[in-house]
Each structure stands twice: as structure tokens, then as C-alpha cells.
C-alpha positions in Angstrom: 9.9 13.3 10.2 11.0 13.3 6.6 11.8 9.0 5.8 13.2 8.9 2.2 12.0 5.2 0.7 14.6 4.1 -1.7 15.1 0.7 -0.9 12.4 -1.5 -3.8 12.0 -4.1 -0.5 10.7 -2.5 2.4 8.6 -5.3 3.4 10.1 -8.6 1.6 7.9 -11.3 2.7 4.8 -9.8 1.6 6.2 -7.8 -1.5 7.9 -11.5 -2.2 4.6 -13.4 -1.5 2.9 -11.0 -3.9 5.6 -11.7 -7.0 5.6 -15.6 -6.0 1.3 -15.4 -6.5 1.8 -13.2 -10.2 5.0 -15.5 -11.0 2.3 -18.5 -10.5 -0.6 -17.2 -12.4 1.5 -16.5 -15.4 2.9 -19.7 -15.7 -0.3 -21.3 -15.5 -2.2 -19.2 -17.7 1.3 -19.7 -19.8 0.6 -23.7 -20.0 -3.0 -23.2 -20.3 -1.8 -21.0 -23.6 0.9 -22.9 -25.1 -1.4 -26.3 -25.2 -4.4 -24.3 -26.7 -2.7 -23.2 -29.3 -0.1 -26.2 -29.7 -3.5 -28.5 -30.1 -5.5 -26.1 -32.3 -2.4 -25.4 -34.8 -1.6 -29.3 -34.5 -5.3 -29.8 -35.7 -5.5 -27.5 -38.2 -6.1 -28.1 -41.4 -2.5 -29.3 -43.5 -0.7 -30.7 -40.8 -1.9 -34.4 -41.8 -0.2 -34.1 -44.6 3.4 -33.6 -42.7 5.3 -36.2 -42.0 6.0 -36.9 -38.6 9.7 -35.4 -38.4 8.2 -32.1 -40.1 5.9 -32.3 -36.6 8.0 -32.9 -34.6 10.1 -29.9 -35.9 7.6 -27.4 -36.2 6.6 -28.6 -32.4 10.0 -28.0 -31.0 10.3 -24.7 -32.7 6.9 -23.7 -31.4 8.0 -24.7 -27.7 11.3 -23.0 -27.8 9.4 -19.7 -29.3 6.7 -19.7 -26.8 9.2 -20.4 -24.1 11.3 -17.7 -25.0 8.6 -15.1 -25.3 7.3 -16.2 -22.1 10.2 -16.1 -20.0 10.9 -12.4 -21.5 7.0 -11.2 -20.9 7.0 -12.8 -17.4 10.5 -11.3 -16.1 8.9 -7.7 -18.0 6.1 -8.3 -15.3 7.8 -9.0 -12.0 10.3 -6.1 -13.1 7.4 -4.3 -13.7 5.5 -5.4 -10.5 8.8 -4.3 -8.3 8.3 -0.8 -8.8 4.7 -0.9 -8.8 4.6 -2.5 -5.5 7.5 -0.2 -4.4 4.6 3.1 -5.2 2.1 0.6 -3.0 3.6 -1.5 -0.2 6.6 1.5 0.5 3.8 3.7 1.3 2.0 1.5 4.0 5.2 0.4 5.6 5.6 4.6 6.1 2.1 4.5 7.2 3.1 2.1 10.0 6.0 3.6 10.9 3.8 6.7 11.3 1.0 5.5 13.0 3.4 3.3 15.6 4.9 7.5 16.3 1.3 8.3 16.6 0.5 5.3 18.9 3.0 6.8 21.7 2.0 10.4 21.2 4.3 12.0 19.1 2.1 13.9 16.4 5.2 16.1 15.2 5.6 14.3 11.9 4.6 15.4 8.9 3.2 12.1 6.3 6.0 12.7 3.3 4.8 11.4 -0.3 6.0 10.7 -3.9 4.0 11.6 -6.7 4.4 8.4 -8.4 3.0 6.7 -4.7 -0.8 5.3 -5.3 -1.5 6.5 -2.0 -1.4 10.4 -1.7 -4.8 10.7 -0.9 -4.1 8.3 2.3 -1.5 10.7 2.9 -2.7 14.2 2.7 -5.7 12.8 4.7 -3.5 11.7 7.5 -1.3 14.6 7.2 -4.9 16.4 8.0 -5.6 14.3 10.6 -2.5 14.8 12.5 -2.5 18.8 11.8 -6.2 18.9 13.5 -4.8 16.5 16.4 -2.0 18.2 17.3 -3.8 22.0 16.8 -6.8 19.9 19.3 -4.1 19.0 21.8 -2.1 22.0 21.5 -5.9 24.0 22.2 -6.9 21.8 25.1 -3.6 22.5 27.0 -3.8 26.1 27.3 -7.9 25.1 28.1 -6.4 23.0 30.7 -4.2 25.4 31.9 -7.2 27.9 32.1 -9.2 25.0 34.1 -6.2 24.9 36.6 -6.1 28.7 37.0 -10.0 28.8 37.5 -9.7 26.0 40.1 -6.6 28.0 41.9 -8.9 31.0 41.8 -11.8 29.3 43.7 -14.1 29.8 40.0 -15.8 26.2 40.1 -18.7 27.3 37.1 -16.0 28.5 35.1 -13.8 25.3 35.4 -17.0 23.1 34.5 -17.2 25.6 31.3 -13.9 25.6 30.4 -14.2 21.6 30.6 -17.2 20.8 29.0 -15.3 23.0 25.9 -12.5 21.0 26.4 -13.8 17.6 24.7 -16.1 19.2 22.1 -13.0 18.9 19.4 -13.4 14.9 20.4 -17.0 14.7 19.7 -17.5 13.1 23.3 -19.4 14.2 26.2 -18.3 14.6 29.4 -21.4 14.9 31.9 -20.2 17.2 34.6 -22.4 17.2 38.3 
């Protein structure tokens, strides 16, 4: 299963939700900014000695400034936080996609990363996993073949073997009387 991600919104509410939560922390920590250093410029020493036009100048170049840098630095961020969520949430909506195959059987895939994605080790580790899954099952049907043949043949202590090896791969026990 090769799944090329090229589309930037594989899973829009969340990846929107996420830009919508950074969107809102930078214009808060924006306000926060602009009336720190609006108050501590307006206080500093000199500006008593302006007249109030000169203020009120030097206040609405200040805002227009500070809202222009703003804007830029926070559309820099959500551009920014696009592509980095692209390397972050495309690789779990594959993992889904994946583990729904998985869910009904099908362990034929193979997990397909970018080098760029922030999740390769998630990936090779899965790809693992469903290596050793489907080797398992792949091992336990020709042990289950070998059970059937024993049992055909009238070989009972060979069939109890032959199943007691049969769920070792699994780590479980299967008590056999």
C-alpha cells in the first residue's frame, strides 16, 4: 500500500483547530506587546516635553508599524505551521488509515514515510510490527496445517505439540488437557 500525502489538509478540523489556537496566542501575546511597549516608550523620559499632536503622531506611527510587522510575522507562522503540521498530522491520518487495514486483517501494507515526516520512528516501528505479524501468521498456518495433518493421522501428542508452539510468537498460553 504505497498512499502519496500531498494534499497540506488531510484532517481539516483538527489541523484548522490547531492554526485557530496559535492564530489566538499570537494576537494576544501581540496586544500584551504593543501596550508594554506603547506605555513604557510613552513614559519614557522626553515625551513630556511633546506636545500632544507630536503624541499623537508618534502613537499612530507606532500602531501602524507594530500592526504591520505583526500581521507579516503571524501569517510567516501559520504558513509556517501548515507545513509543519502537514510532516505531523499527514502521518497519523496514514497511521489510521493503516491501522483501520490492520483492524480487518489485511497486514499486506507496507507504512510509507517522508524524510521530512516527524514520525519515522512510529513508522519503521510499525513497519516491524506488521513484518513480524504477518511472518507469525504466515508461520502458524503451515503449524496449523501440520496440527490438521497430525489429527488426520490419528497423532494426538503431536497435535498438542504442534499447538502449544503455535501461540508462543503471541506470548500467551494455551493450557492443553
Amino acid at each position: 500500500m504505497t498512499i502519496k500525502r500531498r494534499q497540506y489538509f488531510v484532517k481539516p478540523k483538527l489541523q484548522i483547530k490547531y492554526l485557530l489556537i496559535l492564530a489566538a496566542i499570537i494576537v494576544v501575546s501581540s496586544i500584551l506587546i504593543y501596550y508594554m511597549f506603547l506605555d513604557s516608550l510613552l513614559n519614557s523620559p522626553g515625551m513630556d516635553q511633546l506636545s500632544a499632536g507630536a503624541i499623537n503622531n508618534f502613537v499612530r506611527s507606532y500602531t501602524g508599524g507594530f500592526f504591520w510587522a505583526m500581521l507579516i510575522f503571524t501569517a510567516l507562522v501559520l504558513i509556517e505551521s501548515i507545513f509543519y503540521f502537514h510532516r505531523l498530522i499527514g502521518p497519523i491520518f496514514f497511521f489510521e488509515k493503516v491501522t483501520a487495514r490492520l483492524k480487518t486483517g489485511d497486514f499486506s501494507m507496507k507504512i510509507h514515510y517522508r524524510k521530512k515526516d516527524e514520525t519515522i520512528e512510529l513508522a519503521k516501528n510499525m513497519n516491524e510490527t506488521v513484518t513480524n505479524v504477518r511472518n507469525a501468521v504466515a508461520e502458524d498456518r503451515k503449524k496449523i496445517a501440520e496440527i490438521k495433518a497430525a489429527i488426520d493421522n490419528g497423532q494426538k501428542d503431536k497435535a498438542k505439540q504442534l499447538l502449544g508452539e503455535l501461540t508462543q510468537w503471541f506470548k500467551t498460553e494455551v493450557k492443553l488437557k
